[in-house]
PLY file of the C-alpha trace (Angstrom):
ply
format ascii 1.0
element vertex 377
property float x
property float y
property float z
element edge 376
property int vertex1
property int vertex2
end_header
-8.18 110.08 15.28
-10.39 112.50 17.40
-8.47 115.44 15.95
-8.64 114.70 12.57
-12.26 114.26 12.60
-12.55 116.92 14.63
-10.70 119.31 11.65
-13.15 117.35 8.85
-15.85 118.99 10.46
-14.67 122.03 10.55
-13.61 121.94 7.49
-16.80 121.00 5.89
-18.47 123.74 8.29
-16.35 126.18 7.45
-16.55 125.82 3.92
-19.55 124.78 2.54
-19.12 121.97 -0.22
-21.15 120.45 -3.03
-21.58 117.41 -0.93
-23.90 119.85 1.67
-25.96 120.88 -1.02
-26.51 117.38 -2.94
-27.57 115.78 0.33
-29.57 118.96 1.41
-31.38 119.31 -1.99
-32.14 115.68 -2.73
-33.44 115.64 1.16
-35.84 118.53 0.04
-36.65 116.97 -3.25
-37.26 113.28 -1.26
-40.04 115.57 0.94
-41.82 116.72 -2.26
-42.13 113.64 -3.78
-43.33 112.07 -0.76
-45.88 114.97 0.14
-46.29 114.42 -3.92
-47.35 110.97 -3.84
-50.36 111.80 -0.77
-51.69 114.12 -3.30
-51.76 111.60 -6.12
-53.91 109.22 -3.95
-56.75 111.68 -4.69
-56.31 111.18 -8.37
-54.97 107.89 -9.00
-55.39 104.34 -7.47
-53.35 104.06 -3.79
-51.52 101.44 -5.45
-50.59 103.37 -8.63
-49.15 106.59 -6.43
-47.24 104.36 -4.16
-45.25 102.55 -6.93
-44.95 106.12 -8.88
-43.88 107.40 -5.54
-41.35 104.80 -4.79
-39.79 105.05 -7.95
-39.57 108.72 -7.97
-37.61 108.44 -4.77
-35.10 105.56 -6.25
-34.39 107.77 -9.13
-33.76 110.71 -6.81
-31.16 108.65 -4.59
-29.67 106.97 -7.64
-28.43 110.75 -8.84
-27.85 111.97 -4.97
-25.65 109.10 -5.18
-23.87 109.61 -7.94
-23.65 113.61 -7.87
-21.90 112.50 -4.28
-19.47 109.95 -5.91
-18.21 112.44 -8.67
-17.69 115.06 -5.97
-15.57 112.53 -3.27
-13.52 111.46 -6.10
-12.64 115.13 -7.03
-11.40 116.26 -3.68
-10.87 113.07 -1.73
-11.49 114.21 1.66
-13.32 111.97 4.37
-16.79 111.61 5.31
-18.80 112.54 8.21
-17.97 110.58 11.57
-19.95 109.10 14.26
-18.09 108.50 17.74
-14.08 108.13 17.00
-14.66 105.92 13.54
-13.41 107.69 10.45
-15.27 106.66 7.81
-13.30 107.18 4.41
-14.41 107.11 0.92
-14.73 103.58 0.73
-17.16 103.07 3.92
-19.12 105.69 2.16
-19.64 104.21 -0.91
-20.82 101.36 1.19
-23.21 103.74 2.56
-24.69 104.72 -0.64
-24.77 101.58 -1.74
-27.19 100.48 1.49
-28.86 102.71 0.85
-29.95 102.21 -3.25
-30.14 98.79 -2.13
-32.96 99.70 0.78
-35.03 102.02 -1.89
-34.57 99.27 -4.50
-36.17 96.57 -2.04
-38.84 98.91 -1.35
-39.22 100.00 -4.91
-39.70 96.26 -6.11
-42.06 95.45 -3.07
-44.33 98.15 -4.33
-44.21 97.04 -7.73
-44.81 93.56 -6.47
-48.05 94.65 -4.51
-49.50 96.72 -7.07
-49.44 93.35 -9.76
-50.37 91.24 -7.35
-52.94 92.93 -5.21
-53.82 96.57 -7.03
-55.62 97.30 -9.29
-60.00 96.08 -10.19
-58.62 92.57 -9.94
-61.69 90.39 -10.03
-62.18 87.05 -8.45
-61.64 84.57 -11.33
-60.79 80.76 -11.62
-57.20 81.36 -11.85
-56.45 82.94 -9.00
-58.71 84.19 -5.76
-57.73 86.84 -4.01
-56.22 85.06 -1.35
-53.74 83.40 -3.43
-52.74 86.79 -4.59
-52.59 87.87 -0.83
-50.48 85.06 -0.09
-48.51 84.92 -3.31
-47.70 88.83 -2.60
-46.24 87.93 1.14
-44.28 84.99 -0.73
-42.97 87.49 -2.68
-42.10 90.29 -0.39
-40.46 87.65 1.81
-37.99 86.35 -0.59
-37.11 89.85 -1.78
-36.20 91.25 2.15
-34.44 87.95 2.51
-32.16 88.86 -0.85
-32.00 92.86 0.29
-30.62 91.40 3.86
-28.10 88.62 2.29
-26.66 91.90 -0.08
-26.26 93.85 2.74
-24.47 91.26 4.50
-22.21 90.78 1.71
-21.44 94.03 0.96
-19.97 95.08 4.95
-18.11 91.67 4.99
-19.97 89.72 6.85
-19.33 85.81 6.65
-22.38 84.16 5.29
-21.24 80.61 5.79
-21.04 80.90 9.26
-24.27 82.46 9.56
-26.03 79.96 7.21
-24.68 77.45 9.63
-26.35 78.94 12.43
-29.15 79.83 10.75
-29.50 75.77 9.63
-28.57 74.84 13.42
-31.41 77.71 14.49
-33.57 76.11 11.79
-33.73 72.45 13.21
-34.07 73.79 16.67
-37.08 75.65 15.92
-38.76 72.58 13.25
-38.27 70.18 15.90
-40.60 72.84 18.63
-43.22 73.64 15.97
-43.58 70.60 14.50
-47.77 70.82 14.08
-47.10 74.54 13.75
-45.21 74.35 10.57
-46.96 71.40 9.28
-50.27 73.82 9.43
-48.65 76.30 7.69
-46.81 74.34 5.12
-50.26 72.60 4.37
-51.69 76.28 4.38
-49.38 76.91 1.09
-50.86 73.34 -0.41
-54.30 74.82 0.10
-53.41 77.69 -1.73
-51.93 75.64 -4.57
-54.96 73.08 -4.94
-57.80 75.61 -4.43
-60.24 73.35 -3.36
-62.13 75.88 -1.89
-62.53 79.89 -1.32
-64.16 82.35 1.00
-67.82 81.94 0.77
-68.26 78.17 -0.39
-70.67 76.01 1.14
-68.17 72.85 1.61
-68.34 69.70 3.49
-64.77 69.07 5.59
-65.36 65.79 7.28
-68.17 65.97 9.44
-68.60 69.93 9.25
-70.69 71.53 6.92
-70.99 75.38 6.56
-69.44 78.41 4.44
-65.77 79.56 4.50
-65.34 82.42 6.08
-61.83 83.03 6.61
-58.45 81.03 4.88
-55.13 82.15 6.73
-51.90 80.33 6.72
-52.44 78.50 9.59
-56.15 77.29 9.92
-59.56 77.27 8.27
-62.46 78.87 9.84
-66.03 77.75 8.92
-69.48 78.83 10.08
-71.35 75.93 10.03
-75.33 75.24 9.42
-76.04 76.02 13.06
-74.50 79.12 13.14
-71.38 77.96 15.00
-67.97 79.15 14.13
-65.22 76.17 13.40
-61.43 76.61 13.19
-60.11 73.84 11.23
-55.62 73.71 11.03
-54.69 73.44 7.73
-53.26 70.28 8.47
-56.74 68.75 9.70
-58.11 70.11 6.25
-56.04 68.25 4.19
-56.22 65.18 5.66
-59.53 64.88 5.28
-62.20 64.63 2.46
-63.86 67.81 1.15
-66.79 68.53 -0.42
-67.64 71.34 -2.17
-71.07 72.07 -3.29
-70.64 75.85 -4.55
-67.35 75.26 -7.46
-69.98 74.69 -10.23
-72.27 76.61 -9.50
-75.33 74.21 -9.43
-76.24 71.41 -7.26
-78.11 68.05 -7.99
-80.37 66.58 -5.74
-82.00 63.19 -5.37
-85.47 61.95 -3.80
-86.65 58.42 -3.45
-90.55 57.27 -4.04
-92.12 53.93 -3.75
-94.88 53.24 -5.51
-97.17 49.88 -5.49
-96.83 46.62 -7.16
-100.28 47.30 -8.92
-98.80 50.53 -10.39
-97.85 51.32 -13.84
-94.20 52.19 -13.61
-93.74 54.32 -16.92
-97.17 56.06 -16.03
-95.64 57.07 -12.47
-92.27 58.18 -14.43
-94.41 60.66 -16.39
-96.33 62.21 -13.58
-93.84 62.74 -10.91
-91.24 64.07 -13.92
-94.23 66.92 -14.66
-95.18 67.53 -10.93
-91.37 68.42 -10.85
-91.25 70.45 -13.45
-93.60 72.58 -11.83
-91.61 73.67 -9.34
-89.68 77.24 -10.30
-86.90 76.88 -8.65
-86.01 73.33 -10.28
-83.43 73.95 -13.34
-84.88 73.07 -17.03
-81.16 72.22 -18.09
-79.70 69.90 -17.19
-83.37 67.98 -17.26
-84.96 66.63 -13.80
-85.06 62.76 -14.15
-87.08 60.04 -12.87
-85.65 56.54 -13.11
-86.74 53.33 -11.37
-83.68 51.66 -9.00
-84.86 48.85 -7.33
-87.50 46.50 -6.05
-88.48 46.70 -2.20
-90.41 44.59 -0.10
-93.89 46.11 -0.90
-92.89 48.62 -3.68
-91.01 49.59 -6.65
-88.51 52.45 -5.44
-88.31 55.67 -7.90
-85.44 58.37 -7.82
-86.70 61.71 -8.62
-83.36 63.83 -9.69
-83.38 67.66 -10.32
-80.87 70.47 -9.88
-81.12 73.68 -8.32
-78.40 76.88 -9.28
-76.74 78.79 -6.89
-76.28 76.03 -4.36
-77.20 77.12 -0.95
-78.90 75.32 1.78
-82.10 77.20 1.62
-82.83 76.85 -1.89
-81.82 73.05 -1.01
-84.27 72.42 1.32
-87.01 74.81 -0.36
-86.76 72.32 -3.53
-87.20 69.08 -1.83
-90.14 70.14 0.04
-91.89 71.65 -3.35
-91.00 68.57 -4.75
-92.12 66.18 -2.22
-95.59 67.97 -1.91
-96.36 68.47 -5.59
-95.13 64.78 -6.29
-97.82 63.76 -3.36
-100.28 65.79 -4.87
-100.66 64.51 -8.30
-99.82 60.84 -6.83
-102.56 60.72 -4.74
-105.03 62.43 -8.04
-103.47 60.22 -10.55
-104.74 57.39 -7.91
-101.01 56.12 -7.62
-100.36 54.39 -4.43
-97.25 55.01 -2.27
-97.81 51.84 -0.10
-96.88 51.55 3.67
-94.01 48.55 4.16
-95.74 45.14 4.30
-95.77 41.32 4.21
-97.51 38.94 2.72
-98.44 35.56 4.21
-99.41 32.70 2.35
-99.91 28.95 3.17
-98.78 25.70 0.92
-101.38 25.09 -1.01
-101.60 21.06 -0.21
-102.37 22.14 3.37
-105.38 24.69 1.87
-103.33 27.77 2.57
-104.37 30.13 5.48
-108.02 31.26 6.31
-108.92 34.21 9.28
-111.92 32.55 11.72
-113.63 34.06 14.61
-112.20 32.50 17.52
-115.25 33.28 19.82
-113.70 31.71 22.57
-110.63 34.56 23.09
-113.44 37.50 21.24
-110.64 38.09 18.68
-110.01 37.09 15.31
-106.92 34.31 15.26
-105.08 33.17 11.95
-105.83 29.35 11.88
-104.62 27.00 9.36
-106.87 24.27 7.55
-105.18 20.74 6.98
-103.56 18.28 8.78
-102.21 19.24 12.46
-98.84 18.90 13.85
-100.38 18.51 17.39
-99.64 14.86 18.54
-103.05 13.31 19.49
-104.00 12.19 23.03
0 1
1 2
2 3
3 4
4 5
5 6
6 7
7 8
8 9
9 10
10 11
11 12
12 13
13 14
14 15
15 16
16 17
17 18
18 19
19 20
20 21
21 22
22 23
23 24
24 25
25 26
26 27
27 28
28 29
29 30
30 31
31 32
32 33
33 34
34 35
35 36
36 37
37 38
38 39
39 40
40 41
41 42
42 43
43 44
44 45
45 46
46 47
47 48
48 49
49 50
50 51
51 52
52 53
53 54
54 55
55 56
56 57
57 58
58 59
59 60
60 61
61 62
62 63
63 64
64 65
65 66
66 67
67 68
68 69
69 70
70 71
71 72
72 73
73 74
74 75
75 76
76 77
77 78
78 79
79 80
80 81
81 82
82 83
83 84
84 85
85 86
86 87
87 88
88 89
89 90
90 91
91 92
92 93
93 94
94 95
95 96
96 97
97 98
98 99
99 100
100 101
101 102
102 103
103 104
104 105
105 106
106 107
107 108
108 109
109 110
110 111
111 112
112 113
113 114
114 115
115 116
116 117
117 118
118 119
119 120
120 121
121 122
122 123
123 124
124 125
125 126
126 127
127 128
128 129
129 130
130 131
131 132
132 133
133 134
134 135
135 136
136 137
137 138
138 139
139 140
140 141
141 142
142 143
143 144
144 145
145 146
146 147
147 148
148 149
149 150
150 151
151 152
152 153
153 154
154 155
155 156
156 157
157 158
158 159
159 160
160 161
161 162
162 163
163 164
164 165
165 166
166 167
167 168
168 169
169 170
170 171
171 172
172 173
173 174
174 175
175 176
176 177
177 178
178 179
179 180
180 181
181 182
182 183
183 184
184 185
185 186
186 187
187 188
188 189
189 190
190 191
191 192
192 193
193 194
194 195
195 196
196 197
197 198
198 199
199 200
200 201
201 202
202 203
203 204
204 205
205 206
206 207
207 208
208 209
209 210
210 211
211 212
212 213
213 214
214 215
215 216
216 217
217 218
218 219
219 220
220 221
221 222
222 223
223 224
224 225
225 226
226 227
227 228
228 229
229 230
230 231
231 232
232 233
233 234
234 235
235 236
236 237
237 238
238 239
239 240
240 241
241 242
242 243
243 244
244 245
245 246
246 247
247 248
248 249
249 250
250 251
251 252
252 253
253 254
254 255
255 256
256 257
257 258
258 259
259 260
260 261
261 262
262 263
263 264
264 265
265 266
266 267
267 268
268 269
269 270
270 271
271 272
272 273
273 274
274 275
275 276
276 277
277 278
278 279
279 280
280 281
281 282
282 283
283 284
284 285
285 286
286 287
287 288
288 289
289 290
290 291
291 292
292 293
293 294
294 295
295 296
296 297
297 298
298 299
299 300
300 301
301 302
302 303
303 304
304 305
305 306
306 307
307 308
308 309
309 310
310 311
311 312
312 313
313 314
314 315
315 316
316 317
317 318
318 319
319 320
320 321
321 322
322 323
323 324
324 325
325 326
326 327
327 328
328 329
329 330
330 331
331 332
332 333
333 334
334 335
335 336
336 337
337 338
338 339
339 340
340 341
341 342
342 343
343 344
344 345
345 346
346 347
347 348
348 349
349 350
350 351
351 352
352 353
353 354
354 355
355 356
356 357
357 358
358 359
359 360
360 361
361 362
362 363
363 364
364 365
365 366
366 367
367 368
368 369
369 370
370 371
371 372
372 373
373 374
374 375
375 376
């Protein structure tokens, strides 16, 4: 076997044959392209000169290849060898087929990234960037795990028996990661519901804060304080979420008490115009001011207005120009915001209750007029 490939070699040494120069030209040609493609960065979008690239070189190998198969069929003779294996025309083919099967899964993983992730894609309601991202490794994935199963095929390997061990492997490995792949199987539900993206002010449970990172495993948010929370994706769905940036506006809600003695409409009217004075208050949808219940020692009012662009400082800027200017004309308008209070009052067979001078202990005591529950002596 040696000798034989020993006299191949020579043979293609000492006579040079077509197959040299298709396999030396479409080497130089796959060097221009690629050198090619760098200069088309400069005048096209990365994305664009990759995919142009890419398919420029599976054109190339597709008529190396089959300048290579016309010639082997003409003269028959063997291919190269590496160590003592002889690898006939068959193997070969094989070869070339590996190989337009390699440039075809990188071809189509190019193609995949420039749809899904080239291009002045903007942010939209359909689909955020990092559903594209993650859509695009979903993609790529399931395309390598085709290329590999093809390649399998095509040298003869048995795929049952490594589908079994790839099941066995499969249960090994769900069974060590259990929390792991729970995260990042909830990570893909995330992606699906949308409930949030990067840079929404959201509500998780008890953290509050902006989104400043969404990977496959965890959530990362940057709360109010200016701390930095890793949530697993797991934790995240499990729990309710709020989120306060989706429509872009935000209503918010104050409560005022006003006294028994005060005119409720008249109150309506003047806290409704003391908000509208405030700039950063929307005019649609209107601000509202509706009674909602009865207190102890007041009627309570809820002053409702909404704000655009939700973010915390424009929250908190609103309800403080709305709780001064709604104090303000209050306290012109002579409308009373009373302090909590009680009021006693006596049965009126007894006389009720009247406040003497006790003179005796030099402070005032509450007495009560009428008949006394004191036995006598």
């Amino acid at each position: 076997m040696v000798s034989s490939t020993l006299l191949t070699i020579l043979q293609l040494t000492t006579d040079p044959s077509e197959t040299l120069i298709i396999i030396g030209g479409a080497a130089a040609l796959g060097v221009i392209i690629w050198f090619l493609g760098n200069r088309l960065k400069t005048r096209y979008q990365s994305a664009n000169a990759e995919v142009i690239r890419a398919v420029l070189i599976l054109l190339l190998t597709v008529v190396a290849a089959g300048g290579l198969v016309v010639r082997w069929d003409a003269t028959g003779t063997a291919l190269s060898v590496i160590g003592v294996l002889e690898f006939g025309v068959n193997v070969g083919i094989r070869i070339l087929l590996t190989i337009l099967l390699v440039v075809a899964t990188y071809t189509l993983t190019r193609i995949l990234k420039r749809l899904l992730l080239g291009g002045n894609n903007s942010p939209s309601r359909v689909t955020s960037e990092h559903q594209r991202r993650v859509s695009f490794y979903i993609s790529q994935v399931a395309v390598y795990i085709f290329a590999v199963f093809g390649l399998l095929s095509l040298w003869g390997v048995q795929l049952g028996d490594l589908l079994l061990g790839a099941g066995v492997l499969g249960i090994v490995l769900g069974f060590a990661a259990q929390e792991t792949l729970g995260s990042i199987l909830a990570g893909f539900i995330l992606m699906l519901s949308r409930p949030f993206a990067v840079g929404d002010w959201v509500r998780i449970g008890e953290h509050e804060g902006f989104i400043t990172e969404i990977t496959i495993n965890n959530v990362r948010i940057r709360n109010l304080d200016g701390e930095h929370v890793v949530l697993p994706n797991e934790a995240v769905n499990n729990r309710t979420i709020i989120n306060r940036s989706l429509e872009g506006k935000l209503r918010l809600r104050i409560e005022v008490a006003i006294d028994y003695d005060a005119d409720p409409s008249h109150a309506e009217t003047v806290a409704l115009d003391a908000i509208s004075q405030v700039d950063s208050i929307m005019n649609q949808p209107a601000p509202q001011v509706l009674p909602v219940r009865f207190d102890d020692s007041a009627v309570v009012l809820e002053l409702r207005f909404w704000i655009d662009s939700p973010m915390p400082q424009r929250k908190w800027r609103a309800i403080q120009s709305v709780i001064h200017n709604v104090k303000s004309e209050f306290h012109e308008e002579g409308i009373k915001i009373p302090f909590p209070q009680r009021e006693l009052s006596g049965r009126s067979e007894t006389g009720g209750f009247h406040i003497v001078e006790d003179t005796s202990v030099g402070s005032d005591a509450l007495k009560q007029d009428g008949p006394s529950d004191r036995p006598s002596e």
